[in-house]
C-alpha positions as a Markdown table, in Angstrom:
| # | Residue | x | y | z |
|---|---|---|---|---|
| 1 | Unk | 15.5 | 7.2 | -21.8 |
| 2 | Unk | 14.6 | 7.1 | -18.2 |
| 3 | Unk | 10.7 | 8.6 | -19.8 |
| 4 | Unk | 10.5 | 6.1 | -22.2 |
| 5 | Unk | 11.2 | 3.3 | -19.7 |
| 6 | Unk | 8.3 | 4.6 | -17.0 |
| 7 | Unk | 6.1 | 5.0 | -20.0 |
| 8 | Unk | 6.2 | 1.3 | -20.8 |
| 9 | Unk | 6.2 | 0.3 | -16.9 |
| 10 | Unk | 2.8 | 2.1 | -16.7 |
| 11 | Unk | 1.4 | 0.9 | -19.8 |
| 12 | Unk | 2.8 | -3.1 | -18.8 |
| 13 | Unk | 1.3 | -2.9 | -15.2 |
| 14 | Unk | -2.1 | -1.6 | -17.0 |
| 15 | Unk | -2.2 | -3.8 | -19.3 |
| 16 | Unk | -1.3 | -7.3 | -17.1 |
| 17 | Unk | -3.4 | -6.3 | -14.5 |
| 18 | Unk | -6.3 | -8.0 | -16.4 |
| 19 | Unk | -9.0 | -4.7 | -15.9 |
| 20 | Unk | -11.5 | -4.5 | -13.0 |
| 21 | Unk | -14.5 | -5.8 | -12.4 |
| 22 | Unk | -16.7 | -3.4 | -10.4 |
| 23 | Unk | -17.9 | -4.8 | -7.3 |
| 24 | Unk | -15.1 | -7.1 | -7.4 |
| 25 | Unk | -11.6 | -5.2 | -6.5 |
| 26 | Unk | -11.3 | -3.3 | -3.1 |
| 27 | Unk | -11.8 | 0.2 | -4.5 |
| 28 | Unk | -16.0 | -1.1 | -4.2 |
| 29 | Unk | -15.1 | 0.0 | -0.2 |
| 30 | Unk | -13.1 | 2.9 | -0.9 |
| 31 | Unk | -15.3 | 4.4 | -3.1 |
| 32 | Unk | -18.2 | 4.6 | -1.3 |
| 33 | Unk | -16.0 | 5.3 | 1.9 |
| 34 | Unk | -15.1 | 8.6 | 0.4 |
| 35 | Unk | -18.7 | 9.6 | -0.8 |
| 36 | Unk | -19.5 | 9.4 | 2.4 |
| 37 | Unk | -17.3 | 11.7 | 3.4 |
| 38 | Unk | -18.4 | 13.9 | 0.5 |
| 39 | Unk | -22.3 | 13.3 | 1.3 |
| 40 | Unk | -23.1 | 12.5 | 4.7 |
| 41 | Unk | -26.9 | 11.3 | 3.6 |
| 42 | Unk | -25.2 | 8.5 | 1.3 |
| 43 | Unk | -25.8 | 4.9 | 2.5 |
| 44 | Unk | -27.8 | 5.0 | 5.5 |
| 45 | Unk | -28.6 | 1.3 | 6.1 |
| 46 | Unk | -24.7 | 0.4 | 5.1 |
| 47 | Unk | -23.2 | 3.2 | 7.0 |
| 48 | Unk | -22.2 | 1.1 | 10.0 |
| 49 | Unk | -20.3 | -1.3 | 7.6 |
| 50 | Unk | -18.4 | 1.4 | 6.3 |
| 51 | Unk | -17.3 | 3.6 | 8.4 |
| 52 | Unk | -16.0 | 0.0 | 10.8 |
| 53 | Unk | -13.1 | 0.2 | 8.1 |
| 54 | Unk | -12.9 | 3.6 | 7.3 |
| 55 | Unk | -12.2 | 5.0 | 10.7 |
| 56 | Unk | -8.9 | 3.0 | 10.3 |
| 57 | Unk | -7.7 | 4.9 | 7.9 |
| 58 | Unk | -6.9 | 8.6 | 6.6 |
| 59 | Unk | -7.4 | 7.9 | 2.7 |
| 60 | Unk | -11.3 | 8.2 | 2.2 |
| 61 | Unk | -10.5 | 12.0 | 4.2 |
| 62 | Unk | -8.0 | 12.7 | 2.7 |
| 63 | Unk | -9.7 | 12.0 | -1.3 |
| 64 | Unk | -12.3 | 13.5 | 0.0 |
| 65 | Unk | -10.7 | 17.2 | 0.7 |
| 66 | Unk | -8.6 | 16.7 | -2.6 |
| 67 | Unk | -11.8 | 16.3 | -4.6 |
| 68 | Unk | -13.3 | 19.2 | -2.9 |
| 69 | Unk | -10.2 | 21.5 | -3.5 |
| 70 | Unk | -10.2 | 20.3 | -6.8 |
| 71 | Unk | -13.4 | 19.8 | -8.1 |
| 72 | Unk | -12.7 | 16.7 | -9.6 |
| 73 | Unk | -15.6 | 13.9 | -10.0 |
| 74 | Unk | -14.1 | 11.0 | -8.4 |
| 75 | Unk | -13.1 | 9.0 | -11.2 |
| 76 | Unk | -11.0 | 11.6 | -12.9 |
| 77 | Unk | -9.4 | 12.1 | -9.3 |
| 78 | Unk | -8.8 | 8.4 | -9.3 |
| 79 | Unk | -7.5 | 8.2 | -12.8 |
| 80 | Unk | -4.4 | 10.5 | -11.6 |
| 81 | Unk | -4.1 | 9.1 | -8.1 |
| 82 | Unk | -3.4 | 5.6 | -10.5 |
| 83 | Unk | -0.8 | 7.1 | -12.7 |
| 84 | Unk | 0.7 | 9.1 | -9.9 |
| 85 | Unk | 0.8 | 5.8 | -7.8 |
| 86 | Unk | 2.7 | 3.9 | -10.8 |
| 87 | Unk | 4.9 | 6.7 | -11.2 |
| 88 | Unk | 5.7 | 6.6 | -7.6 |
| 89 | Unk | 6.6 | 2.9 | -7.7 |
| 90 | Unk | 8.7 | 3.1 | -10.9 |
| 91 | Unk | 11.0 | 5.2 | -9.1 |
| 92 | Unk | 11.0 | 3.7 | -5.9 |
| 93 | Unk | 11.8 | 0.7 | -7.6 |
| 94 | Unk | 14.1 | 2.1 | -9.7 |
| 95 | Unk | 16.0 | 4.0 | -7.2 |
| 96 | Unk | 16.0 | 0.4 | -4.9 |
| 97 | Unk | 17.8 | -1.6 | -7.8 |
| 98 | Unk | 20.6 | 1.3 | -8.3 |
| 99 | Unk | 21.3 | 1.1 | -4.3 |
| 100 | Unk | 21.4 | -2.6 | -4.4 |
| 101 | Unk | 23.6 | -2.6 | -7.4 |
| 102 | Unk | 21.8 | -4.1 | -10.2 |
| 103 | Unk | 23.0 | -3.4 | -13.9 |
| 104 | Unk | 20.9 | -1.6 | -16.3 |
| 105 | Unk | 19.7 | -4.7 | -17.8 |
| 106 | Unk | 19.3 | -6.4 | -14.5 |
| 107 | Unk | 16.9 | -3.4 | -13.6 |
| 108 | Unk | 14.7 | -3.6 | -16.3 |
| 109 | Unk | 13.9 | -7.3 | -15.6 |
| 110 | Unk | 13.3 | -6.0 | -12.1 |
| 111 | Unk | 11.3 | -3.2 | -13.1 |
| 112 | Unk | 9.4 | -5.3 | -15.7 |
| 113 | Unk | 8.5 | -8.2 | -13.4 |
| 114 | Unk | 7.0 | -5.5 | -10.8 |
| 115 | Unk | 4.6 | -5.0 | -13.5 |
| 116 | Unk | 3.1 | -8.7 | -13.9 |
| 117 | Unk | -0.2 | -9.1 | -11.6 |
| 118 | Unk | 0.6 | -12.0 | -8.7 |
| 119 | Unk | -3.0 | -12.7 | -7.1 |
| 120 | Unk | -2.3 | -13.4 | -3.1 |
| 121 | Unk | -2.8 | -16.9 | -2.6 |
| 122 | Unk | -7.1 | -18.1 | -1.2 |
| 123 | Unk | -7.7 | -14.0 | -1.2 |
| 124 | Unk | -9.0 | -11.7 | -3.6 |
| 125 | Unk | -6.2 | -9.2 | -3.8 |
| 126 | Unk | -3.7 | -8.7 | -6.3 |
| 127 | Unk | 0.0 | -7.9 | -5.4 |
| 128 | Unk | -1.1 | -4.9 | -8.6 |
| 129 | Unk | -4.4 | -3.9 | -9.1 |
| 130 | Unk | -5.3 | -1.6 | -12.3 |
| 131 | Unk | -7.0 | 0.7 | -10.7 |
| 132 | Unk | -6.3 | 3.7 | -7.9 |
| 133 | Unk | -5.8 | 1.4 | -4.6 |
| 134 | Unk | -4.5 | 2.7 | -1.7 |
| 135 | Unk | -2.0 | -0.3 | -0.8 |
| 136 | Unk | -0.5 | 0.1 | -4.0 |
| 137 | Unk | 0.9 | 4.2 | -3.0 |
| 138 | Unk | 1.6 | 2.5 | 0.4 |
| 139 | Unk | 3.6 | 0.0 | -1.1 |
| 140 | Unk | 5.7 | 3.0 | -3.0 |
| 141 | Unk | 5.8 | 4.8 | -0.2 |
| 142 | Unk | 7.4 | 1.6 | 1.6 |
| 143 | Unk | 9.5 | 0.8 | -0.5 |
| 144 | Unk | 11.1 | 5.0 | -0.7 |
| 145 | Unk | 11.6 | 4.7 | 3.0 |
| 146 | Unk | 13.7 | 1.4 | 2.5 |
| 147 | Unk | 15.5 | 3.1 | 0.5 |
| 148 | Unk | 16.2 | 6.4 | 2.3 |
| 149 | Unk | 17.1 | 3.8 | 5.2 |
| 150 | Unk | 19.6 | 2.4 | 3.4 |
| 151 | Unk | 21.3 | 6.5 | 2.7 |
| 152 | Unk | 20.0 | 6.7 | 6.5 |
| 153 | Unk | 17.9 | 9.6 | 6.0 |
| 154 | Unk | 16.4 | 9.5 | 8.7 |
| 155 | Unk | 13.5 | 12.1 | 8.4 |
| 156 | Unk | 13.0 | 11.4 | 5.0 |
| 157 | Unk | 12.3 | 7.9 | 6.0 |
| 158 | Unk | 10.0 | 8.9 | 8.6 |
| 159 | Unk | 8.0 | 11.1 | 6.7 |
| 160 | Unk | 7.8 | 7.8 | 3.7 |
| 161 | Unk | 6.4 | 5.7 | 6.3 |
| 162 | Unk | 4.1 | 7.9 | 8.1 |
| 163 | Unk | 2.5 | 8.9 | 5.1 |
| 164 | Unk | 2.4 | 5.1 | 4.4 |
| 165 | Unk | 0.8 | 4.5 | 7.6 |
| 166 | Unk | -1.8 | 7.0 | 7.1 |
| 167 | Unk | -2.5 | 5.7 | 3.4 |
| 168 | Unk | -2.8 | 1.6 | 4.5 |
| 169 | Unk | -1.7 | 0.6 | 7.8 |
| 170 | Unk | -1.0 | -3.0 | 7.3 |
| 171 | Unk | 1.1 | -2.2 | 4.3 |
| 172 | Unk | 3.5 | 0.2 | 6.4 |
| 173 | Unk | 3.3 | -2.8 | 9.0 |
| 174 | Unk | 5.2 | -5.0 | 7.0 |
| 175 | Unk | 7.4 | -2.3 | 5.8 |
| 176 | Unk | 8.1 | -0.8 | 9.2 |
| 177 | Unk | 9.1 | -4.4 | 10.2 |
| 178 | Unk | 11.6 | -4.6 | 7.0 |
| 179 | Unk | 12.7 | -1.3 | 7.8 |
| 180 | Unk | 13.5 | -2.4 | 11.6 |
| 181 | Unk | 15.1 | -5.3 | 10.4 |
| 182 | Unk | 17.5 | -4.4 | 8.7 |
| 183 | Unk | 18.6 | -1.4 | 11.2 |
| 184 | Unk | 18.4 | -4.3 | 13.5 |
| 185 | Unk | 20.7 | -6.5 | 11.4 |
| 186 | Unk | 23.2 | -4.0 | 10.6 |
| 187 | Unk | 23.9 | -2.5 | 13.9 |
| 188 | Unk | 24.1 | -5.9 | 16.6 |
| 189 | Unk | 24.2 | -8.8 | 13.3 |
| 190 | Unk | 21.7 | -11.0 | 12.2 |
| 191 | Unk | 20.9 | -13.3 | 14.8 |
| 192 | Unk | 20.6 | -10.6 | 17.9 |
| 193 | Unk | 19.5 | -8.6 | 15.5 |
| 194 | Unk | 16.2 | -11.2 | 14.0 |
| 195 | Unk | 15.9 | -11.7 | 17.7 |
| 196 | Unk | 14.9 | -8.0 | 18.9 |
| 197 | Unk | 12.6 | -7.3 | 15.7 |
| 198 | Unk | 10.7 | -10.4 | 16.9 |
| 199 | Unk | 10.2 | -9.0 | 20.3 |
| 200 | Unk | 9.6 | -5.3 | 19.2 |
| 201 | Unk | 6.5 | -7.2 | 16.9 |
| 202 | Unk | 5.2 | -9.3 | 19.4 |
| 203 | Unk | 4.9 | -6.5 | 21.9 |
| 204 | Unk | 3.2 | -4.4 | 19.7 |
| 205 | Unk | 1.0 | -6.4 | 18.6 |
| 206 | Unk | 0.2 | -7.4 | 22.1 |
| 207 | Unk | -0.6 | -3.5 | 22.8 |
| 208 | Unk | -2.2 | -2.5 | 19.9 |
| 209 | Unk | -5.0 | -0.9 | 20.7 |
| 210 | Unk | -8.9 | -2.1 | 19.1 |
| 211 | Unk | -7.8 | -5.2 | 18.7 |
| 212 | Unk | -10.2 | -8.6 | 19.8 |
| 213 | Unk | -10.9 | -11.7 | 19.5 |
| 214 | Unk | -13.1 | -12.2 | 16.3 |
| 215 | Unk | -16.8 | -13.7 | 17.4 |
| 216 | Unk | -18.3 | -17.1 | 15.5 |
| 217 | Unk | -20.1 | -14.7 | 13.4 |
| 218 | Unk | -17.2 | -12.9 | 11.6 |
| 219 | Unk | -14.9 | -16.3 | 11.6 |
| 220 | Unk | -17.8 | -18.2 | 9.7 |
| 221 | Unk | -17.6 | -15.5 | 7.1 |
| 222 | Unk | -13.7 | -16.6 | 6.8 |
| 223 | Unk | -14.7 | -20.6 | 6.7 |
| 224 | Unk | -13.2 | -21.4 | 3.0 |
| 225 | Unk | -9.6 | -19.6 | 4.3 |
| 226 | Unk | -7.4 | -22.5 | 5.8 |
C-alpha cells in the first residue's frame, strides 16, 4: 500500500510542477556549476559568476565525483537525484504526520497537498520544482532531522542537518532554527524559550562570516523586489 501511495506522490508532484523551462529554473546555475567542476576549461568569461555561488556550497562537488564514479551523463544522474529527492520527502513527510498523530486519511491530504507547486511570492522559485534541485533534498533532509528531534535522536539529527547544510545552506537555516525552537520551547516554555532562539539568530547572523553590505550595483539588480 505504502508503494502505491509514494508512486502517486511522485507522479502528482511531477505532474503539478508545471515542467521546466530551461534557462528559467535554478538548476541553469547548478548545472553549469558542476561542469565546471567536471571541465575546468568550461566557461571562461562566466567563471567568476559561478564559482561566487558555488564556493558556498558542497553540491556541484559533490555531483561532480558521483558522476565521475558513476559514469553517468548528467542528466541521467539528475533524473535519479529527482526521484531519490521525492522519495526522500515522501517519507520524511510521511514519517512527520505519524509522529504528530494524523490519521490515515488526514495523512494523505497532507501528503497530497506537499505535492501541489506554491511559487514564493515576487521570486522565481517554487516551494517544488520538477526537476533535480538541491533545496528540494535539503528540505527532506530538514524535515528527517525534525523528526529524529522529536524521538531525540540526537546524532541522527545531526547527521540530517549537516548533510542539509552541505546540500543548501539557507534551507538548513531555517530548519536549524525550527529545530532550536522547538528544543527551546520544550525544555524552558514558549516565551523564554522564543526569546533565546531569537538571540542565538541574531548573534549568528551578526558573526557569520563573508557576509556585507550589498553595493548600489547588486541592489539595483533587486529594484522590482519590495
Amino acid at each position: 500500500m505504502k508503494l502505491i501511495k509514494l508512486v502517486l506522490f511522485i507522479v502528482l508532484a511531477t505532474a503539478n510542477s508545471g515542467g521546466y523551462r530551461y534557462g528559467d529554473g535554478d538548476q541553469a546555475f547548478y548545472q553549469p556549476a558542476t561542469e565546471l567542476k567536471l571541465h575546468a576549461e568550461l566557461f571562461p568569461r562566466d567563471r567568476a559568476l559561478i564559482e561566487s555561488q558555488a564556493r558556498l556550497t558542497l553540491v556541484d562537488e559533490v555531483l561532480a565525483a558521483t558522476s565521475k564514479v558513476t559514469r553517468l551523463d548528467l542528466p541521467i544522474l539528475f533524473f535519479f537525484l529527482y526521484l531519490a529527492t521525492l522519495v526522500a520527502m515522501f517519507f520524511a513527510a510521511d514519517e512527520l504526520a505519524r509522529l504528530i498523530g494524523l490519521s490515515p486519511t488526514a495523512s494523505a491530504v497532507f501528503l497530497t497537498l506537499l505535492t501541489l507547486k506554491h511559487r514564493i511570492a515576487k521570486t522565481g522559485a517554487n516551494t517544488l520544482e520538477g526537476y533535480m534541485h538541491p533545496r528540494q533534498l535539503a528540505f527532506a533532509l530538514g524535515v528527517f532531522a525534525l523528526t529524529a528531534s522529536f524521538k531525540r535522536r540526537w546524532l541522527l539529527m545531526s547527521l540530517c542537518w549537516i548533510a542539509a547544510a552541505a546540500i543548501h545552506p539557507t534551507t538548513a537555516l531555517w530548519w536549524a532554527i525550527a529545530i532550536v525552537a522547538g528544543l527551546a520551547i520544550r525544555a524552558t516554555g514558549f516565551v523564554i524559550g522564543a526569546a533565546l532562539v531569537a538571540v542565538l539568530v541574531g548573534a549568528y547572523l551578526a558573526r557569520l562570516p563573508g557576509l556585507s553590505v550589498m553595493d548600489p550595483q547588486w541592489v539595483k539588480v533587486l529594484d522590482n523586489k519590495d
